[in-house]
LUMZA-907737 format. One line per 2 residues: number of its first residue (from 0); their letters; for each residue x, y, z of N, C-alpha, C. Coordinates in steps of 0.02 Angstrom, whole numbers, plus 50000, padded with zeros to 5 digits. Layout:
NUM	A	X Y Z X Y Z X Y Z; ...
! end
This chain:
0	XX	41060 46295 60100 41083 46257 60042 41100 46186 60064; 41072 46134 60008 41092 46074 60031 41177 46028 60023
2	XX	41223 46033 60060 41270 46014 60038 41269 45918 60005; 41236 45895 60028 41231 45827 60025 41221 45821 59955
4	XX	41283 45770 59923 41268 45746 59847 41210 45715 59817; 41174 45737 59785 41136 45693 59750 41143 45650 59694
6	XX	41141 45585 59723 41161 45525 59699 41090 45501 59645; 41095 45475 59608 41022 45451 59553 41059 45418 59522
8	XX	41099 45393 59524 41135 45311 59486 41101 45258 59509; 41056 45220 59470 41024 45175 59488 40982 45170 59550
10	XX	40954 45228 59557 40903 45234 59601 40941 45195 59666; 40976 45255 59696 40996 45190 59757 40992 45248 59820
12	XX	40988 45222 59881 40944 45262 59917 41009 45257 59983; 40987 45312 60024 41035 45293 60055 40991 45254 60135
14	XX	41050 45208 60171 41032 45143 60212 41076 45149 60279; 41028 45151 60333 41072 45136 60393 41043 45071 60417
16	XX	41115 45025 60459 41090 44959 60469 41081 44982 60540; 41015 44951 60579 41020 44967 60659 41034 44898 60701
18	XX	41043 44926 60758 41062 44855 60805 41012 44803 60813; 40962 44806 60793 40906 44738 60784 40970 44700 60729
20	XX	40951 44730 60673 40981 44706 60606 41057 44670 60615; 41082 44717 60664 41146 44677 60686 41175 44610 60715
22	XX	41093 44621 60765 41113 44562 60815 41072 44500 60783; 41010 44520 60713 40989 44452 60692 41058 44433 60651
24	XX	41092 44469 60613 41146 44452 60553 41203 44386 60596; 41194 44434 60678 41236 44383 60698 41239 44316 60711
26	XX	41169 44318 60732 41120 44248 60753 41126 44188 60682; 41100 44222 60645 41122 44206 60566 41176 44165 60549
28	XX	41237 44214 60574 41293 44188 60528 41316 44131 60605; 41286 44124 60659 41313 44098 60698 41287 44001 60663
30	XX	41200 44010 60645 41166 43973 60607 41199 43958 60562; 41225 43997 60511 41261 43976 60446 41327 43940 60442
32	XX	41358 43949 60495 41417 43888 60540 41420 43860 60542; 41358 43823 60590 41368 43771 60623 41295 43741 60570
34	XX	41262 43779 60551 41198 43720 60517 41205 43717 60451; 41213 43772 60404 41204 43802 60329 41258 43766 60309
36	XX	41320 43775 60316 41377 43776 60296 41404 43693 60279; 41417 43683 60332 41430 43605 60331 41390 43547 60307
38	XX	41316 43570 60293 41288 43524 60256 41300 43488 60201; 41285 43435 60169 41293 43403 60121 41285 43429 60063
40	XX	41306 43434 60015 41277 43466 59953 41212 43460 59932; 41178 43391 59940 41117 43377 59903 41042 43389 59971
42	XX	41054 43423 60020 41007 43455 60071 40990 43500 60060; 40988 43522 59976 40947 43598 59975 40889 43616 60025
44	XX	40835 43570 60052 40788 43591 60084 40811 43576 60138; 40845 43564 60185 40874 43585 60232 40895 43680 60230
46	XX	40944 43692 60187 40960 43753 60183 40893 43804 60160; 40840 43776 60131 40792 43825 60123 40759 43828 60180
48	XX	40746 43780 60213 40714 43779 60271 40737 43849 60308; 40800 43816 60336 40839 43870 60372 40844 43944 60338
50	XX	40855 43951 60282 40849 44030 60249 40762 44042 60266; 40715 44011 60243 40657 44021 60282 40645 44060 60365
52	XX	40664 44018 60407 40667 44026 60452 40681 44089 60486; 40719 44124 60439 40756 44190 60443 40728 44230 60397
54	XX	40682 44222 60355 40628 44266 60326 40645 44251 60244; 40670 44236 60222 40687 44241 60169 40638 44199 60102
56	XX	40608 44223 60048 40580 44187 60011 40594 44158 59958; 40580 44071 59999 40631 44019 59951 40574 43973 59927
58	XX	40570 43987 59839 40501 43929 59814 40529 43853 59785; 40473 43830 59793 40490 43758 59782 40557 43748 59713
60	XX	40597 43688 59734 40643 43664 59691 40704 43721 59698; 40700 43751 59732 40763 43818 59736 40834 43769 59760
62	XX	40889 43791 59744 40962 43729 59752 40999 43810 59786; 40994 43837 59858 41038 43856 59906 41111 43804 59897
64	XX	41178 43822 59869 41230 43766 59880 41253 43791 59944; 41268 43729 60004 41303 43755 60063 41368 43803 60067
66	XX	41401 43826 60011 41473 43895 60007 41449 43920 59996; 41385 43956 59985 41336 44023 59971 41336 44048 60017
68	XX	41342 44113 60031 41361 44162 60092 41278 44230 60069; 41252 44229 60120 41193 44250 60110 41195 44315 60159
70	XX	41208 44382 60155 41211 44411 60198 41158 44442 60260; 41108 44433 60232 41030 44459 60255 40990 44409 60221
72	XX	40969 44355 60251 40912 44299 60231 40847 44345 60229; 40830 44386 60254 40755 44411 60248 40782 44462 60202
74	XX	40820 44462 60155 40821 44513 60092 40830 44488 60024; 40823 44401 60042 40827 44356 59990 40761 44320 59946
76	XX	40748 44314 59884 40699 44300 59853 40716 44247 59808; 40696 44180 59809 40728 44137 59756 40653 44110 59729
78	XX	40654 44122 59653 40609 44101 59639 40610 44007 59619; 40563 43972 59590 40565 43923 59596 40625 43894 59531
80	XX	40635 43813 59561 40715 43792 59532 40743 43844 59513; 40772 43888 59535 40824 43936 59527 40869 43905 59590
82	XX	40943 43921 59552 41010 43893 59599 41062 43951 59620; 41071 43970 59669 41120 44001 59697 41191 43940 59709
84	XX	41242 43946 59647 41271 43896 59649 41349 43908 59705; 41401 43862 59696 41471 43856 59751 41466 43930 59752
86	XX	41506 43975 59815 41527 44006 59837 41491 44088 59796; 41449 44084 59775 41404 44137 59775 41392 44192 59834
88	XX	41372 44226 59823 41414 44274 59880 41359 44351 59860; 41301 44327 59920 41231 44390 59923 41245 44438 59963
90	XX	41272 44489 59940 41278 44562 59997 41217 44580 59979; 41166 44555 60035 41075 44568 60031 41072 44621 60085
92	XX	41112 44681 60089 41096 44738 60129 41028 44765 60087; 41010 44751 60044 40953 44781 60008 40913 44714 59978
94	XX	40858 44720 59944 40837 44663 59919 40860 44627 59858; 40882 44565 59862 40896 44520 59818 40828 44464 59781
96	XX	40803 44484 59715 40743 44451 59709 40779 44401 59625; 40786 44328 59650 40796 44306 59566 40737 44257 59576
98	XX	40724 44274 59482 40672 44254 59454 40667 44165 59447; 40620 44113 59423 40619 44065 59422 40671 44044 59381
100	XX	40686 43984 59363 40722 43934 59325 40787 43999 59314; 40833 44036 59364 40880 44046 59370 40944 44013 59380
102	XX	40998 44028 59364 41057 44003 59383 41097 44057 59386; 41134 44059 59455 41195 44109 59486 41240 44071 59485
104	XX	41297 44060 59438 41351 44004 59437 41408 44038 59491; 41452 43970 59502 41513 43985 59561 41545 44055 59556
106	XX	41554 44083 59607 41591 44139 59607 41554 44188 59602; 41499 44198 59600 41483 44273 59574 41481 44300 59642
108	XX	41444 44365 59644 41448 44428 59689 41389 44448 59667; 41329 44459 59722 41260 44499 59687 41278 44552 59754
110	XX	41283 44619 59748 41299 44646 59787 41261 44728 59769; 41223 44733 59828 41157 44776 59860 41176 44845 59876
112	XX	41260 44861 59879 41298 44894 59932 41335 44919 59898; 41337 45024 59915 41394 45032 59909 41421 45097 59955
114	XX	41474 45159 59953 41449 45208 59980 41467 45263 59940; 41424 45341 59952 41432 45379 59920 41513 45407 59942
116	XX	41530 45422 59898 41633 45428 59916 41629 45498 59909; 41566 45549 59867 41559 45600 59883 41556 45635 59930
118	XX	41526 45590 59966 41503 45650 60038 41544 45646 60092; 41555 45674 60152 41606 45677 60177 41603 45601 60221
120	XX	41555 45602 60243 41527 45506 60299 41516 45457 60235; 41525 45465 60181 41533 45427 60142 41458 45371 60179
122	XX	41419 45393 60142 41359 45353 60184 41349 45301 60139; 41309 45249 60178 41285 45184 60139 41228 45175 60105
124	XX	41238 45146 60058 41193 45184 59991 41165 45113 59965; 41112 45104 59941 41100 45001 59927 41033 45015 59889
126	XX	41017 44985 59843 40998 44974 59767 40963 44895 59777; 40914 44876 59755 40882 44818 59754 40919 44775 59684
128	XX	40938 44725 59677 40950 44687 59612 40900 44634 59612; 40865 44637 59542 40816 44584 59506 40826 44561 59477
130	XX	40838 44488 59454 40858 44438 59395 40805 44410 59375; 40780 44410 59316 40707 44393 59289 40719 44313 59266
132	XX	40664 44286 59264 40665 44206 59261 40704 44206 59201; 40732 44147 59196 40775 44117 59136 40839 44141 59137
134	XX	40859 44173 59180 40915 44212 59152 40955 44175 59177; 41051 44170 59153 41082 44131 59182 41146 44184 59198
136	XX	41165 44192 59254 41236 44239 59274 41282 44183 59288; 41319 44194 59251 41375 44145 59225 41457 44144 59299
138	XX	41491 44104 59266 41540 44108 59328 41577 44174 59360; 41589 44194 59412 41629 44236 59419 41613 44322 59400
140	XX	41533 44318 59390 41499 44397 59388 41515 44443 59447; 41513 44519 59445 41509 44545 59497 41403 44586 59453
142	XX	41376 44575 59508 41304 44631 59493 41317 44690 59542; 41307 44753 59518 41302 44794 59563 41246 44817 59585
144	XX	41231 44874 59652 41166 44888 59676 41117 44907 59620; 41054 44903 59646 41013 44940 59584 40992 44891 59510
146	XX	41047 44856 59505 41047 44817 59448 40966 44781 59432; 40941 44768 59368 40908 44728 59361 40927 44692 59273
148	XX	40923 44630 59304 40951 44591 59228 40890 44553 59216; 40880 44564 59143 40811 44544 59106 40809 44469 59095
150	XX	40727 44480 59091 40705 44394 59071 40751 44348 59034; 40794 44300 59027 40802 44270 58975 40880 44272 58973
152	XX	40913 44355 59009 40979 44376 58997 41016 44314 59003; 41107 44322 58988 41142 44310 58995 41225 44344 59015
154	XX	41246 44324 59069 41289 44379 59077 41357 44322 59068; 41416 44360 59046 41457 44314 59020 41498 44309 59088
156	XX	41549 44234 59098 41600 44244 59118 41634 44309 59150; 41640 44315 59234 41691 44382 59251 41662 44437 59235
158	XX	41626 44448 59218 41588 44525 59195 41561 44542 59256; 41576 44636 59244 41547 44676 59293 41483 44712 59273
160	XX	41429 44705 59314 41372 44747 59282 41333 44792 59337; 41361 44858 59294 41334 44919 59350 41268 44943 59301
162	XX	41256 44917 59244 41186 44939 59228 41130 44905 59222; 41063 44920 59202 41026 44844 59164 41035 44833 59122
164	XX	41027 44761 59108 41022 44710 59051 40965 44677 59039; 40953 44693 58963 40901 44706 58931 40879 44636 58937
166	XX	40812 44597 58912 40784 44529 58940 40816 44502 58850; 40828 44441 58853 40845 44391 58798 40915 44450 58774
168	XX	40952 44474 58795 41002 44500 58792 41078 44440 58811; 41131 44446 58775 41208 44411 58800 41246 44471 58832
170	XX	41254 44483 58895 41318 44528 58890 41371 44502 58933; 41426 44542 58896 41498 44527 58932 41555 44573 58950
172	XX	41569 44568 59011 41643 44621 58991 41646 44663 59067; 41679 44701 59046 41699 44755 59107 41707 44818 59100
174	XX	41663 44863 59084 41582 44859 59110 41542 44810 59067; 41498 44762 59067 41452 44738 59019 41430 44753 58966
176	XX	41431 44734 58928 41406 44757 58849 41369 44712 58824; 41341 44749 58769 41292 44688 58738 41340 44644 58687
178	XX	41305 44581 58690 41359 44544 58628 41330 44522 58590; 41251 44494 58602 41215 44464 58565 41137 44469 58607
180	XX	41121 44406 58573 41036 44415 58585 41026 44330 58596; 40972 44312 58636 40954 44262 58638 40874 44236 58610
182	XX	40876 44185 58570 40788 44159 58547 40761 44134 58623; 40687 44206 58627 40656 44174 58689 40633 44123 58707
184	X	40634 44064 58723 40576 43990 58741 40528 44007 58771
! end
């Protein structure tokens, strides 16, 4: 008999990080110190460069702001002019893919990661999040693993979102809800 919980909340799988993964994260954040960090605000391609460099896929016009904390650059996807704005904050233990003409405003949390609290090792468990072009995640979001927020969405202010959100959808709140609807362009 299998004792191990079976988890199917948002398709999230379970994840071990190995010591490759460790010792690039370190290399990384040693990079993100002394090069990422302290840059000027208006060197986005400086910072894409460098997220490049480390695998990560960054398309033309993408705005990396230097307080963006990127946890895994090769689990990052920015599509084109899309902005990862102040102090944004990628727990990319899994893949992080946002869509073109995005905006991740200050504060949020896109986060890949969690663990099953069921099982006794409480193992690490990580969910891909997708943000479809147009969409805008507003200040101070948390996204959870698994998540995918639709074309067009809008997520309000401080809201937590452990499910998807539908494309030309408003939601807000804690858990997210729908509030409204948006006219597609």
């Amino acid at each position: 008999m299998n004792n191990k919980p079976n988890l199917k909340v948002n398709c999230l799988k379970e994840n071990h990080i190995d010591l490759r993964n460790k010792a690039i994260r370190f290399l990384w954040n040693f990079i993100w110190l002394l090069l990422y960090r302290p840059s000027p605000i208006l060197m986005h391609s400086w910072r894409c460069f460098l997220l490049r460099c480390f695998g990560a896929k960054v398309a033309k016009g993408a705005l990396p702001y230097p307080s963006t904390r990127i946890w895994a650059p090769w689990n990052l996807t920015m599509g084109e002019d899309s902005c990862l704005s102040h102090k944004v904050d990628c727990y990319s233990v899994d893949q992080i893919i946002i869509g073109n003409r995005v905006t991740v405003s200050q504060y949020s949390f896109l986060c890949t990661a969690t663990h099953d609290h069921r099982g006794k090792s409480m193992p690490l468990m990580t969910g891909p999040i997708h943000i479809g072009d147009d969409a805008w995640i507003t200040a101070d979001v948390f996204i959870g693993p698994g998540v995918i927020v639709g074309k067009g969405a809008v997520v309000g202010a401080r809201s937590t979102v452990v499910s998807n959100v539908s494309a030309w959808s408003i939601v807000a709140g804690n858990p997210a809800k729908n509030i409204g609807s948006r006219v597609p362009f």
